[in-house]
N, C-alpha and C positions, 0 to 999 in steps of 0.2 A: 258596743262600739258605735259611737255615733259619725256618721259620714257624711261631709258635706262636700257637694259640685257646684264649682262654678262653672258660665260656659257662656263667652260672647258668642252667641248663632248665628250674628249677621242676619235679623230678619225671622222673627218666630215662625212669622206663615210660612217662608218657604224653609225653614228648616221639619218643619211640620210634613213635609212634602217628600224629606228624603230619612225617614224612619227616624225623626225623634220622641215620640210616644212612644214605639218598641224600644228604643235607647234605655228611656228612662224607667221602663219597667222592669227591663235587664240590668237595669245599673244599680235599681234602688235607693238611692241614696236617704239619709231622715232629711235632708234638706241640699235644696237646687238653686243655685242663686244664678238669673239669668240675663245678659246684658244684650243691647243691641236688638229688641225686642222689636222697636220699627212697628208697633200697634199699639191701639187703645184698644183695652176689654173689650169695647162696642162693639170691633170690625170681626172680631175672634167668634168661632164657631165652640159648642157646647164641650167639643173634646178636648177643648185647653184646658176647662176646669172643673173636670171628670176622671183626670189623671190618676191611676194606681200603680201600687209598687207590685214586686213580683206575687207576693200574697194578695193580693188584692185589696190592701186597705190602701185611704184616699191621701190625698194630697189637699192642702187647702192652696191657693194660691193669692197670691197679694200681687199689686204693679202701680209701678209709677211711669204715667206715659209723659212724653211730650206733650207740650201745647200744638205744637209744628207735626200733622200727621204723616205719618211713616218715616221719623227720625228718632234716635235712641231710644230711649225706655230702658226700665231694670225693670224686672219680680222677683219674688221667691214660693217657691215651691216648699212646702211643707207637711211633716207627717204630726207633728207636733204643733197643738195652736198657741198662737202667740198671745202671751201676756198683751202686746200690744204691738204696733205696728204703726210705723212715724214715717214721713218722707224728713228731708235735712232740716226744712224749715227758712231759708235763703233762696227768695223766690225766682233770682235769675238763674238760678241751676236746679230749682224743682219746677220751673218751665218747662224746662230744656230732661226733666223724665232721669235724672242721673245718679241718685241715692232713695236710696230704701231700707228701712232697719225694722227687724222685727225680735221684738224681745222671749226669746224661748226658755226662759228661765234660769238653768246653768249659763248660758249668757247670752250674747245679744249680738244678733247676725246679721251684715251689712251687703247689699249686693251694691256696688258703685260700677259706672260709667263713667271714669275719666274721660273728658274733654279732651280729643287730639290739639296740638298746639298749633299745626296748620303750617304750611310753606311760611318759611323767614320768619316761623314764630310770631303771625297775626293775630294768633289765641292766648298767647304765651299769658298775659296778664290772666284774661279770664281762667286758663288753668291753674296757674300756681292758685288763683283767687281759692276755686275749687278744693283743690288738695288742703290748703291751710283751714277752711271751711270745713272739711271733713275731719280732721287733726283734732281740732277747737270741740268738735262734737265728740269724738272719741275719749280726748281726753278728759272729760266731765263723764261720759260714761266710766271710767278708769275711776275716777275721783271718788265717784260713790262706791267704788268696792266691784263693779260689775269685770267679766271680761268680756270681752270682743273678737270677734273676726270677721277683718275684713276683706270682703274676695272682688273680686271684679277685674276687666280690664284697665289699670291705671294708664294704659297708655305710652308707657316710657319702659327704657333697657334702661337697667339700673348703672351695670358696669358692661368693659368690654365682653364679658366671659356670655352675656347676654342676648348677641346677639353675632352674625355669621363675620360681616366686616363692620365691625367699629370703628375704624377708620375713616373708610367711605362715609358714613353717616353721620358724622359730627357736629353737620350745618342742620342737620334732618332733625323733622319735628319726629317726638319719642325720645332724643339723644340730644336734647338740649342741652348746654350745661345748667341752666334755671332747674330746667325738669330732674337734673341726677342730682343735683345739689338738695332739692327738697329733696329724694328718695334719700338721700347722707341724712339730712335730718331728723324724717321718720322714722328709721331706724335707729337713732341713735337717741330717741326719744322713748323709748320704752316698749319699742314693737319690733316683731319679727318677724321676716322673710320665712315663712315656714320651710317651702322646699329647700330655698340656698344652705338653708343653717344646715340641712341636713346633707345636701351635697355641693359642700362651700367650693368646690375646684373642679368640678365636670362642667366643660364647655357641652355647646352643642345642643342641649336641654333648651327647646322652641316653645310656643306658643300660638308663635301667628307667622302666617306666610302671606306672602305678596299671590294675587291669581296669576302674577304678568310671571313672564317667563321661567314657564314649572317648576317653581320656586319650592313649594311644597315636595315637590318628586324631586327635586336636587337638595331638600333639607337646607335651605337657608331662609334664616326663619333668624325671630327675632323672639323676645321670653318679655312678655307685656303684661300675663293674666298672672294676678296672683294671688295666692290667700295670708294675713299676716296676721294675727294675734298680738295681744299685749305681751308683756313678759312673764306677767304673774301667770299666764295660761299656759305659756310654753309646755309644763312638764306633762300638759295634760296628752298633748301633741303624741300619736303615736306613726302617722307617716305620712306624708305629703308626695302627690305624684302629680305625672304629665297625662295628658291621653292620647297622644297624637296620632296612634291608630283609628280615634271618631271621627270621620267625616261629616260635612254636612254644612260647613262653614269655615270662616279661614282663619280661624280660630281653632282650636282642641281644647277640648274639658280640663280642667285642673283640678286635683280633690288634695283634702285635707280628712283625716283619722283625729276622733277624741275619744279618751276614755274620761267621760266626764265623772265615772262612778269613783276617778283617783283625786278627784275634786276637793 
């Protein structure tokens, strides 16, 4: 079974700080997709990319930072080397450290950093930019026969079921209608919601909490991180989950299960 995590840390070095090395060793994953990195390789001590899984074989790691130091970044973490390894190639969003794709053969694994769309939707252009950017990429991976999964924080509640009050939130960057309207797109372009599809009507199912008024400890929480697959990958899909017991950021892990040997 192949395992893959995603997981916005808010800030490697200080997730570094509060047991993500033990994490990832207990966690094992064959690959870690990780957003919100907030460093360049340079600032990073030797332990970032010396990582082992519970057996003790390596991890290779790739990363795309910022130009802007200690703002976003993606990498990925791997046990398997990649065929190859691409940032998007659309330089005002590989600036800004937000896509990473590394080709691991049975297919090709993306960690993204959607772009927050910001109060009254000030980013809002720049994000959709982003999302249909990343879409245009995928689906030329698709064209040539490959599959995909895509993990990262997108940034947006899809639907109400997604987040605690959807009501309140409707003017809120995340809960844009631009932002849910692309997410109606993507899916119905040939990709899928890994977790949703698998539990289409459980509310409550989080991702990210506010720090302000212990948000996290009263579970109101909104579902932003996701992993989604092309269609033709689906059946490979054996379960998609939450982690929300990880601390360490305000964020929680999310994974995805492949049996890619049903390939």
């Amino acid at each position: 079974m192949t395992t893959i995590i995603s997981w916005n840390v808010n800030g490697i070095r200080s997730v570094s700080q509060k047991g993500f090395f033990e994490w990832l060793k207990a966690a094992s994953p064959s690959a870690l997709c990780v957003q919100e990195t907030k460093a360049d390789p340079s600032q990073l001590g030797k332990e970032f990319f010396e990582a082992t899984d519970a057996e003790g074989r390596p991890y290779e790691t790739f990363w795309a930072s910022a130009k802007r130091r200690g703002y976003s970044g993606v990498a990925i973490y791997t046990r398997v080397k990649p065929v190859d390894v691409r940032v998007l190639g659309v330089a005002e969003y590989d600036d800004e450290g937000r896509y990473l794709e590394a080709d691991l053969g049975p297919y090709v694994l993306v960690s993204a950093y959607f772009p927050n769309s910001q109060d009254a939707g000030a980013r809002i252009d720049y994000k959709i930019g982003f999302c249909e950017s990343v879409m245009t990429r995928l689906d030329a991976l698709v064209a040539a026969g490959r599959h995909v999964v895509l993990c990262g924080d997108y940034n947006i509640a899809h639907t109400p079921i997604d987040l605690t009050y959807p009501k309140a939130n409707e003017g809120n960057p995340g809960y844009l209608p631009e932002e849910r309207a692309w997410m109606d797109r993507f899916l119905s372009s040939g990709y899928v919601d890994a977790f949703r599809r698998l539990h289409p009507d459980q509310p409550g199912l989080y991702t990210w909490w506010s720090y302000r008024m212990r948000a996290r400890e009263k579970d109101i929480g909104w579902r932003i991180d996701y992993t989604c697959v092309n269609e033709a990958c689906w059946p490979l899909v054996k379960n998609a989950a939450i982690h929300k017991d990880v601390m360490g950021s305000d964020h929680c892990p999310v994974s995805l299960d492949l049996d890619l040997a049903a390939n």
